[in-house]
Backbone as numpy.savetxt, mean C-alpha at the origin, in Angstrom:
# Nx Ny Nz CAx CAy CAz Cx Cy Cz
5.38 18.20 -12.95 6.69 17.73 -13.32 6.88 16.30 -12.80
7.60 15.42 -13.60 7.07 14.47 -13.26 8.91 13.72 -13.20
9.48 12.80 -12.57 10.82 12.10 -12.10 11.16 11.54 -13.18
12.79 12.00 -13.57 12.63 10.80 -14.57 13.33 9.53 -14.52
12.81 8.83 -15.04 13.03 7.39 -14.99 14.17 6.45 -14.15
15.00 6.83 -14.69 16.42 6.66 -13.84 16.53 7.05 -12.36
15.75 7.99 -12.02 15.54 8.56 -10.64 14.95 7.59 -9.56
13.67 7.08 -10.56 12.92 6.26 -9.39 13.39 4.49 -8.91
14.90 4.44 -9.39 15.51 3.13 -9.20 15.12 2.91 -7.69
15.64 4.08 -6.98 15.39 3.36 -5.13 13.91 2.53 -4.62
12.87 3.65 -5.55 11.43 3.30 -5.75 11.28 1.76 -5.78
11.88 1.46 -6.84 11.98 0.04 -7.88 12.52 -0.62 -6.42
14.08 -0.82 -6.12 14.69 -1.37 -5.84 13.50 -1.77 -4.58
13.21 -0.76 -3.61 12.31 -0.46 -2.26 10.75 -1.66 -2.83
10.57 -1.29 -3.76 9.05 -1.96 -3.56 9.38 -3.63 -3.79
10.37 -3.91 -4.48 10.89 -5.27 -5.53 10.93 -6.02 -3.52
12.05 -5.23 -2.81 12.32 -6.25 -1.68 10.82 -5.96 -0.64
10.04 -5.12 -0.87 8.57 -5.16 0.11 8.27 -5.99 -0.55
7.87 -6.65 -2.00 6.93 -7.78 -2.70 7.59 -8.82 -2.10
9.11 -9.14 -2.54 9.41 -10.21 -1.84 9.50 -10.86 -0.65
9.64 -9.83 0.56 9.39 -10.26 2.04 8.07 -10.12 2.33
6.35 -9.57 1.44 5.90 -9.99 1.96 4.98 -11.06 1.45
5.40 -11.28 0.40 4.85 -12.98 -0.44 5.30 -14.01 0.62
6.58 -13.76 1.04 7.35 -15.21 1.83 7.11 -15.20 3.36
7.30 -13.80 3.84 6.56 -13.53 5.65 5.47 -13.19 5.69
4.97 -12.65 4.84 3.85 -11.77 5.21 4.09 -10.34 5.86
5.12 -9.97 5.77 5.42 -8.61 6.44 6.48 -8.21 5.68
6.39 -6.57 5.83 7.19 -5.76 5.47 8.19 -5.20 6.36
9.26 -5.32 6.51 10.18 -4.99 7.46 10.33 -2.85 6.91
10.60 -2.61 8.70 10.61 -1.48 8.83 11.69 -0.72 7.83
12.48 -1.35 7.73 13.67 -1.04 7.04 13.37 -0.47 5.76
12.69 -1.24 5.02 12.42 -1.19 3.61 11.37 -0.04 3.70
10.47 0.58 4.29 9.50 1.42 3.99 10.27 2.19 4.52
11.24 2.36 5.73 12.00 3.85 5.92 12.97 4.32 4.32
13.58 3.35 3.91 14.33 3.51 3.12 13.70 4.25 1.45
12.38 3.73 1.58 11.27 4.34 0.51 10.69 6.04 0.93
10.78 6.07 2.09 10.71 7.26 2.52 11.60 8.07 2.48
12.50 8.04 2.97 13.93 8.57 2.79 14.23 8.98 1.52
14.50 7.90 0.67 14.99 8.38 -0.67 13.78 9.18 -1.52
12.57 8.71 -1.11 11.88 9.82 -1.80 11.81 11.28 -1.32
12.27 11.72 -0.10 12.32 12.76 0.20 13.66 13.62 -0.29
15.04 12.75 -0.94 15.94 13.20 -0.87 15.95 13.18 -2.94
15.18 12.29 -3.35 15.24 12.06 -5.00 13.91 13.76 -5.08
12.96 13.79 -4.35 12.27 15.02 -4.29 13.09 16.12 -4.32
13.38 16.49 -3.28 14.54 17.17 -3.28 15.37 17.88 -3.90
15.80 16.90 -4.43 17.14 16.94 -5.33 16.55 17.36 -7.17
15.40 16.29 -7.19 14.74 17.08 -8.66 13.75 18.19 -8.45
13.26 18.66 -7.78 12.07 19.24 -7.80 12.18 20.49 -6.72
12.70 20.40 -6.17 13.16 21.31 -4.62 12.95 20.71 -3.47
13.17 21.75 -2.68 12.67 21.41 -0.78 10.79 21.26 -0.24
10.27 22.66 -1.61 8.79 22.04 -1.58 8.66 20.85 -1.91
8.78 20.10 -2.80 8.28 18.91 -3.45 8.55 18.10 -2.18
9.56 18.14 -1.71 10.13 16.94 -1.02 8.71 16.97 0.34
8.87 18.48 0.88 7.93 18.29 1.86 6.71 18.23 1.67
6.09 17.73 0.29 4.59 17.86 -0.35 4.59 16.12 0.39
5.49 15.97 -0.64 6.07 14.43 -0.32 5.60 13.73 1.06
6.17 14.63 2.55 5.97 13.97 3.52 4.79 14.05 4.28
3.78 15.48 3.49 2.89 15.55 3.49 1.32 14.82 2.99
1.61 14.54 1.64 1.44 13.14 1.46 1.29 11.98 2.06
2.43 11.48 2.73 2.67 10.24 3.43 1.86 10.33 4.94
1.97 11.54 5.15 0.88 11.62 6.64 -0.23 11.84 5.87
-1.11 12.49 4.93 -2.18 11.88 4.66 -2.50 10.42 4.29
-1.80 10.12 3.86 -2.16 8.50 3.89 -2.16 7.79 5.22
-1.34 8.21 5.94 -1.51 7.49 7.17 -2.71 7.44 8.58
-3.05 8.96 8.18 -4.58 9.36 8.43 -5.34 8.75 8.01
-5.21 8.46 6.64 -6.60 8.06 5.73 -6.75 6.58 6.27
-5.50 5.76 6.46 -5.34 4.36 6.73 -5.01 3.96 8.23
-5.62 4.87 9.05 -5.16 4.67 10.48 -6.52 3.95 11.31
-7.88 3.95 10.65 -8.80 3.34 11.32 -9.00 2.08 10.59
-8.74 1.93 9.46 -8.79 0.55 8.86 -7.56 -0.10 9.60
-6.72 0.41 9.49 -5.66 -0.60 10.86 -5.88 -0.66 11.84
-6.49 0.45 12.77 -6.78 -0.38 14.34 -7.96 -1.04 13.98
-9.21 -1.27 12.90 -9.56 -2.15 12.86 -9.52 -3.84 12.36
-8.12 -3.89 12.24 -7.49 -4.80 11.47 -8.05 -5.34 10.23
-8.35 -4.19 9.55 -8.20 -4.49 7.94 -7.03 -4.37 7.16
-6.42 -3.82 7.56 -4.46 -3.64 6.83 -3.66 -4.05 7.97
-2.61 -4.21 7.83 -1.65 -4.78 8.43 -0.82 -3.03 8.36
0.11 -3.01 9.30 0.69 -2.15 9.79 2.08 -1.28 8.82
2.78 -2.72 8.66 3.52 -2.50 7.54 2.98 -2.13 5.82
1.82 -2.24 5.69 0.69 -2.09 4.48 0.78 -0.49 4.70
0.32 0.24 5.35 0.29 1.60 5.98 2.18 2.05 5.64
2.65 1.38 6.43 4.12 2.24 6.39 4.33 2.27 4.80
4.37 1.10 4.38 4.46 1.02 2.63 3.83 2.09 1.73
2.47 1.91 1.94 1.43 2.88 1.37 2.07 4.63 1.79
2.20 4.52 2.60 2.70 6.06 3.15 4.24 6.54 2.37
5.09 5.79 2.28 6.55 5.81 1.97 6.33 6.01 0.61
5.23 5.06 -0.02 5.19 5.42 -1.19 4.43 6.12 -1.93
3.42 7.07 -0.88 2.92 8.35 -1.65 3.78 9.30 -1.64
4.45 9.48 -0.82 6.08 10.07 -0.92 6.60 10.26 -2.04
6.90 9.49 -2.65 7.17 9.68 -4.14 6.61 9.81 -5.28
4.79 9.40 -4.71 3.46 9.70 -6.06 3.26 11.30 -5.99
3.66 12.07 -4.94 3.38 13.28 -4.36 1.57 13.45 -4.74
1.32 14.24 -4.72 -0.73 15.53 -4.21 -1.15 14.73 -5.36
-0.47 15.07 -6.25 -1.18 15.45 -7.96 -1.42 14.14 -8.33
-0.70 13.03 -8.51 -1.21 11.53 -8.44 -1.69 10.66 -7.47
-2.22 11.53 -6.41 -2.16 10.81 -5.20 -3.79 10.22 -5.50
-4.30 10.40 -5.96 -6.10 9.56 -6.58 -5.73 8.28 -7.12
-5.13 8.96 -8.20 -4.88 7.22 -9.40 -3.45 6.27 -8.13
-2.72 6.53 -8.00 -2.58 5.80 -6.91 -3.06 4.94 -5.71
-4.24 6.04 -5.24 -4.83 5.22 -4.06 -6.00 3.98 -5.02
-6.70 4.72 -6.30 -7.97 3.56 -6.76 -6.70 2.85 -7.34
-5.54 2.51 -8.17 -5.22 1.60 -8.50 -4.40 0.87 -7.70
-4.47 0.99 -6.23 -3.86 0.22 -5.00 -5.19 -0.10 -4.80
-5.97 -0.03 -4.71 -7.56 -0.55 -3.95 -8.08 -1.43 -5.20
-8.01 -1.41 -6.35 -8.29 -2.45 -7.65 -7.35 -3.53 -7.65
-5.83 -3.08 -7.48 -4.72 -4.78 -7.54 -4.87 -4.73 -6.00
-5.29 -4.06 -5.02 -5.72 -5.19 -3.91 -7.00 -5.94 -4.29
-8.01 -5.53 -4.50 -9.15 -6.21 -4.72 -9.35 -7.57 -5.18
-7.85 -7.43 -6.39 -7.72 -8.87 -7.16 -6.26 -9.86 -6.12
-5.88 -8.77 -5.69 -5.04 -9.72 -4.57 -5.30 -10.63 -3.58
-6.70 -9.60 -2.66 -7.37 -10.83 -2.15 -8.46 -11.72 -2.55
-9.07 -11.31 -3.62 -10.16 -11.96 -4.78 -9.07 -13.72 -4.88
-7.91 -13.37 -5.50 -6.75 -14.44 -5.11 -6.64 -15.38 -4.26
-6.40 -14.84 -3.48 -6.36 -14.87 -2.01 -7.25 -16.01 -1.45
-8.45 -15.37 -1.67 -9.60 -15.79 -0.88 -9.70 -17.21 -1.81
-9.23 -17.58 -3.04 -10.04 -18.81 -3.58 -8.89 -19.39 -3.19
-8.03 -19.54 -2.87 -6.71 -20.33 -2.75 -6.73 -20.49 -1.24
-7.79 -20.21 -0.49 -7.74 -20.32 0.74 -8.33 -21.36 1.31
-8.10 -21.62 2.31 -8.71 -22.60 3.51 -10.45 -22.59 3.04
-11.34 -23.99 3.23 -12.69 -23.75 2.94 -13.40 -22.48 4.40
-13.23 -23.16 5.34 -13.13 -22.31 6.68 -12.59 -21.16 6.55
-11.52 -20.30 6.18 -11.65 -19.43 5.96 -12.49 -18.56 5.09
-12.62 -18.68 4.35 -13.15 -18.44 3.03 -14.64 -18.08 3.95
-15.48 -19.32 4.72 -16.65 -18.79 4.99 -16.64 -18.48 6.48
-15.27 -17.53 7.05 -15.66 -16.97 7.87 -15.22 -15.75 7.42
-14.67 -15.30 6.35 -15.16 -14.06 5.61 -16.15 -13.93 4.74
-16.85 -14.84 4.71 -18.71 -14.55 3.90 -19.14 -13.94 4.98
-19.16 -14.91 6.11 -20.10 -14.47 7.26 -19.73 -12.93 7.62
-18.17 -12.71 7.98 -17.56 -10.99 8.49 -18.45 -10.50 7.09
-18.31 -10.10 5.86 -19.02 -9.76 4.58 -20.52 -9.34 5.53
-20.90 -10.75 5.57 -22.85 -10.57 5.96 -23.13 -9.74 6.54
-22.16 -9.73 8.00 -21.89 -9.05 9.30 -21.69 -7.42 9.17
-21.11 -7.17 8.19 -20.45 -5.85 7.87 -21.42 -5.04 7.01
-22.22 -6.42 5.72 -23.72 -5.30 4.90 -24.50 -5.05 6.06
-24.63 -5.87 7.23 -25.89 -5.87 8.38 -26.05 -4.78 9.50
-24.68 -4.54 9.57 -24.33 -3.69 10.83 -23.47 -2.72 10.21
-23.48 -2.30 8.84 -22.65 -1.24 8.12 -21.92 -0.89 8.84
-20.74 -1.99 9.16 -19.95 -1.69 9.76 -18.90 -2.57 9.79
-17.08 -2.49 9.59 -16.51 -3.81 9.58 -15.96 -4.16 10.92
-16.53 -5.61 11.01 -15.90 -6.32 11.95 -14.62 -6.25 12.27
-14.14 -6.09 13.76 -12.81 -6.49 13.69 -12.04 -7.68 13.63
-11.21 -7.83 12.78 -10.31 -8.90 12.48 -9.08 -9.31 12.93
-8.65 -10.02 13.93 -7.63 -10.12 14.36 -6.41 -11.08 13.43
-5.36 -10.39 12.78 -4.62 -10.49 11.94 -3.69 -11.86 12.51
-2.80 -12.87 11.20 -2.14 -13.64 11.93 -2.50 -14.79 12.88
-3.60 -14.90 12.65 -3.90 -16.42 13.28 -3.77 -17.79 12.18
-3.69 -18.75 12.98 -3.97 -19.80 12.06 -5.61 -19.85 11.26
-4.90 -20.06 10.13 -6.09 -20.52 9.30 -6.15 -19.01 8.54
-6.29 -17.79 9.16 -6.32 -16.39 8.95 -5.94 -16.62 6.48
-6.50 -15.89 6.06 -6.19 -15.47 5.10 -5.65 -14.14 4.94
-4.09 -13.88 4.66 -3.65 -12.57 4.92 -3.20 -11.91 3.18
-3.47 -11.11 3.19 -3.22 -10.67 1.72 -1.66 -9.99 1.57
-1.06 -10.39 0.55 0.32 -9.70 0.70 -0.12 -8.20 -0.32
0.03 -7.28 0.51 -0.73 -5.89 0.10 0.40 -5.02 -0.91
1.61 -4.88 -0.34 2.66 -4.38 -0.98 3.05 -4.95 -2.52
2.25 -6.13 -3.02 2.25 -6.01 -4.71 1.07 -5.42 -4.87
0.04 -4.72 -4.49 -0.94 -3.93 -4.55 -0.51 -2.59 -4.90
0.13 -2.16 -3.93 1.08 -0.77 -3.34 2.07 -0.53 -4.71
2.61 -1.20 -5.00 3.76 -1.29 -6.20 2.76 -1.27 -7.46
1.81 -1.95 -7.52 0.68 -1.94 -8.84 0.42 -0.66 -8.93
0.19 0.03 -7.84 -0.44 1.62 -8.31 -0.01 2.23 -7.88
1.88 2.47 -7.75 2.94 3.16 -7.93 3.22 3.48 -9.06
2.87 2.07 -9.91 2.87 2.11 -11.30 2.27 2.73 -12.39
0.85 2.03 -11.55 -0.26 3.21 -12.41 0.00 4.63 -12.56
0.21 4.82 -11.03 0.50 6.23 -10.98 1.23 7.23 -11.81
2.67 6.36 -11.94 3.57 7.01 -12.74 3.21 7.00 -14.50
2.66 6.09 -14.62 2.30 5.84 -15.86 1.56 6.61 -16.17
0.32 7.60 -15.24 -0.65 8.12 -15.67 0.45 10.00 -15.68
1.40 9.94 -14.77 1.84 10.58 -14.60 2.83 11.41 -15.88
3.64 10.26 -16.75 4.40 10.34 -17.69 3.67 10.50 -18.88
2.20 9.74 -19.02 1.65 10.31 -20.09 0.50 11.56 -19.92
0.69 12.19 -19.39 -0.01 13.36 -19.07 0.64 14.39 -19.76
């Protein structure tokens, strides 16, 4: 069963102000991913029952599992995780695949972006982390937020395959 349309405005409204604070800061304020959480537990809820809702928050702690060692190794940013989590909340179990590969494809091209619009120095001290990581199958840690740093704004990623999601969701 899938939300309909009109329902997922908070969705909309929630991801529209994560894209915009984190194109301009680079961060997602706590606010905005509680508020994505929240209303998806209460738009769950309200269409689907008290299961759905708690599939929902079930959901959101698997994602946060899944994305808890790529953050202490500083490959995501923290608020990337709260986002990602808030908003499997509302992809719930059943889309939770096409969600995660079409968040990992518009990231891919986010920092693909990213990376050419970047500093020359940056750029080849992520060849080298790259080299470092086929060599020692393993990723380097990255300390987030420095100068020069290339940071990817992840939450138009997150919103890309919210989209997918639903899309794959509605035509099913």
């Amino acid at each position: 069963m899938t939300l309909p349309i009109p329902h997922l405005g908070p969705l909309a409204l929630g991801l529209i102000a994560a894209v915009v604070c984190d194109l301009r800061n680079r961060r997602i304020p706590n606010a905005i991913s509680g508020f994505i959480f929240l209303s998806a537990v209460v738009v769950r809820a309200i269409d689907q029952g008290g299961l759905a809702a708690l599939s929902g928050v079930g959901v959101a702690a698997l994602v946060v599992a899944t994305l808890y060692r790529p953050w202490r190794l500083g490959g995501i940013g923290g608020g990337d995780v709260k986002l990602a989590a808030a908003t499997g909340a509302w992809v719930g179990l059943a889309q939770l695949s096409w969600f995660a590969l079409s968040t990992a494809a518009a990231g891919g091209l986010v920092a693909a972006i990213c990376y050419f619009f970047g500093r020359a120095s940056a750029r080849a001290e992520i060849r080298a982390n790259l080299t470092l990581a086929v060599l020692q199958n393993e990723l380097p840690a990255v300390p987030s937020h420095r100068a020069g740093h290339i940071s990817v704004p992840y939450a138009l990623a997150i919103a890309c395959g919210a989209v997918v999601a639903f899309w794959v969701a509605a035509s099913a």
